[in-house]
VMD Tcl script that draws the C-alpha trace (Angstrom):
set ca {
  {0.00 0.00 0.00}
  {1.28 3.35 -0.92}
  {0.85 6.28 2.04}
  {0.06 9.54 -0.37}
  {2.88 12.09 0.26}
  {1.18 15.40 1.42}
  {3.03 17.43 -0.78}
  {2.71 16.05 -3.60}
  {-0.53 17.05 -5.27}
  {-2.05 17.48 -8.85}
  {-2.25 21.41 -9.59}
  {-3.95 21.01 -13.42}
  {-4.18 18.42 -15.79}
  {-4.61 18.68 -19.60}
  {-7.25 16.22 -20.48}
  {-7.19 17.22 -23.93}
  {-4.25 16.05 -24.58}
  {-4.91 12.44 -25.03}
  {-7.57 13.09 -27.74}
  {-6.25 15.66 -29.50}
  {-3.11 14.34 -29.84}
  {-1.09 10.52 -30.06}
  {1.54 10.47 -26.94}
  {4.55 8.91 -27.97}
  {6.73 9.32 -25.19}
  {6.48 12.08 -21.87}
  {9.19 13.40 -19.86}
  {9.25 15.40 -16.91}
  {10.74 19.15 -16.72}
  {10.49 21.29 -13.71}
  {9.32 25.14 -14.46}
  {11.14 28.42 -13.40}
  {8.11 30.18 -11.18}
  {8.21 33.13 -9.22}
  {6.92 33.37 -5.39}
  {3.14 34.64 -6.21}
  {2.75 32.00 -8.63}
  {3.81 29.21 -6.09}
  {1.63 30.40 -3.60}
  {-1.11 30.75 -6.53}
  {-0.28 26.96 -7.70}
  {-1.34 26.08 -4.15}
  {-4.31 27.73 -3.98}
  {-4.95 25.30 -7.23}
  {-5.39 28.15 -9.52}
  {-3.76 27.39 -12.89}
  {-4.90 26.14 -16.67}
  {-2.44 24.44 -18.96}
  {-5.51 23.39 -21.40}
  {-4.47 25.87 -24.15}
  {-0.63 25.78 -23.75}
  {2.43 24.19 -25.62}
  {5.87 24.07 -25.01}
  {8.74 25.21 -27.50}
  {12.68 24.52 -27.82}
  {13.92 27.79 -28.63}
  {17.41 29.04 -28.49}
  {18.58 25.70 -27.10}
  {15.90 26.31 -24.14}
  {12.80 24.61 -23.88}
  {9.45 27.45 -22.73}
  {5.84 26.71 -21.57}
  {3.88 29.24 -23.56}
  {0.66 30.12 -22.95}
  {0.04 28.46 -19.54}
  {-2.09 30.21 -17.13}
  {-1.28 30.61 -13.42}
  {-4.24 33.04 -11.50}
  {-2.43 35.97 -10.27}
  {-2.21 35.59 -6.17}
  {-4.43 38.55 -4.66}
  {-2.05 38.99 -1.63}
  {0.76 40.10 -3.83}
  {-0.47 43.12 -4.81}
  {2.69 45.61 -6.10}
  {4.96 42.17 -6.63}
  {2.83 39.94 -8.49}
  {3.19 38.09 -11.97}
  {1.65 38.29 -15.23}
  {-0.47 35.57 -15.14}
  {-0.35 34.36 -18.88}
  {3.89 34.86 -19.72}
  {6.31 32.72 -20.71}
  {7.95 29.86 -18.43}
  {11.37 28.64 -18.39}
  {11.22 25.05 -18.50}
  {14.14 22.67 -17.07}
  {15.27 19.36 -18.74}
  {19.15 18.04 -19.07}
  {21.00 18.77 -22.40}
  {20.54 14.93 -23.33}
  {16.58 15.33 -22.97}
  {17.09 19.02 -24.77}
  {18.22 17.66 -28.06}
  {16.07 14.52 -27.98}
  {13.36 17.12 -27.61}
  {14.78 19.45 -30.36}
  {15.26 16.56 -32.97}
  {11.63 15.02 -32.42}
  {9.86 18.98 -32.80}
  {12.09 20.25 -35.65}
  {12.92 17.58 -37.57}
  {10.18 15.02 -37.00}
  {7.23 17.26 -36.61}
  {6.14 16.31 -33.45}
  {4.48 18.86 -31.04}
  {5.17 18.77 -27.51}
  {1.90 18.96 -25.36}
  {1.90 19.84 -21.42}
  {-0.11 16.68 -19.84}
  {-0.45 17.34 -16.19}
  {1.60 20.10 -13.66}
  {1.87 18.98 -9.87}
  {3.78 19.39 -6.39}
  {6.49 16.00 -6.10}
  {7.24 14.76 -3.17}
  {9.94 17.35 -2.52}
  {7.20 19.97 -2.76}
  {8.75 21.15 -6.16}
  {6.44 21.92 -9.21}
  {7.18 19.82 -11.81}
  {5.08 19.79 -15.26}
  {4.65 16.39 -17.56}
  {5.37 17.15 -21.26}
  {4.17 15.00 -23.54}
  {5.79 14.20 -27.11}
  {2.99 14.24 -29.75}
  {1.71 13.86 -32.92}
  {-1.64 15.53 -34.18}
  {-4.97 13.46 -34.43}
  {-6.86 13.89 -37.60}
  {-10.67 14.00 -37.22}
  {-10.49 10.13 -38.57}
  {-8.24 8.99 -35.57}
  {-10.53 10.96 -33.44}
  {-13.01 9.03 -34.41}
  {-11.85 5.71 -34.27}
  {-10.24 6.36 -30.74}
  {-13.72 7.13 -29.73}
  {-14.88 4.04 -31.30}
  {-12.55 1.80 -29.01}
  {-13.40 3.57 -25.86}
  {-16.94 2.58 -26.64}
  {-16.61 -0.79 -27.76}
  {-14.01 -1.47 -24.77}
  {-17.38 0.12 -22.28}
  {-19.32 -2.30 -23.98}
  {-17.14 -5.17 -23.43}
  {-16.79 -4.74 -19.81}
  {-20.49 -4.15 -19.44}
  {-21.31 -7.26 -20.95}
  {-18.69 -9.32 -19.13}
  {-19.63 -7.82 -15.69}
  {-23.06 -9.17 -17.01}
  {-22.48 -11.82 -18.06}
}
mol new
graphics top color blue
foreach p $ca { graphics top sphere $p radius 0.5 }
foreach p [lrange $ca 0 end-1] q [lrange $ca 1 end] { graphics top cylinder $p $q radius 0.2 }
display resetview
């Protein structure tokens, strides 16, 4: 049995993902935040729904990621929609470089959360782009794999 750390918690999670998009692989990066947006992140008010990341200038961002501003922070606060500094080792840089700009893949955040060390840590997720046809036939199997169990529980 596995005790649940208290510090580690789920802060967002982009469900999305998995049908927009076919995960190939996922890696984990931590993210350069400042104070307010820590204290935001555990008040549990962030959105990575409509965000990417990007290798650029041999550093990999988070653009577009939303973290509420913290109301307590008035004069010091953050701008709740900028750009974060993500951090992954060289080795995991170029792998990441290679599969965006070479092999057209798209890298998708999947979930951000608190580890076990309290740190924030975001899951990005190497991807390739559904067409409406894959769509389609993922949905398919999720409903025929529904059906299945139904009928087995049943019968």
């Amino acid at each position: 049995m596995k005790i649940s750390d208290p510090n580690s918690k789920l802060i967002s999670e982009n469900r999305r993902a998995r049908f927009d998009y076919a995960i190939e692989d996922d890696i984990e990066a931590g993210i350069m935040l400042l104070g307010s947006e820590v204290k935001s992140l555990r008040q549990g008010g962030s959105n990575i729904a409509d965000s990417y990341a990007s290798v650029e200038g041999g550093e990999l961002w988070l653009i577009n990621g939303y973290i509420a501003p913290y109301l307590q922070a008035k004069t010091w606060g953050h701008e709740e929609r900028r750009r974060r500094k993500l951090l992954v080792s060289r080795k995991e840089m170029s792998r990441l470089w290679n599969a965006t700009k070479r092999e057209g893949m798209t890298l998708v955040p999947l979930r951000m959360y608190f580890n076990e060390r309290g740190m924030v840590k975001i899951k990005i997720g190497v991807a390739k782009g559904k067409k409406a046809a894959d769509k389609r036939q993922t949905s398919a199997k999720r409903d025929w794999d529904r059906q299945k169990a139904r009928l087995l529980k049943q019968g």
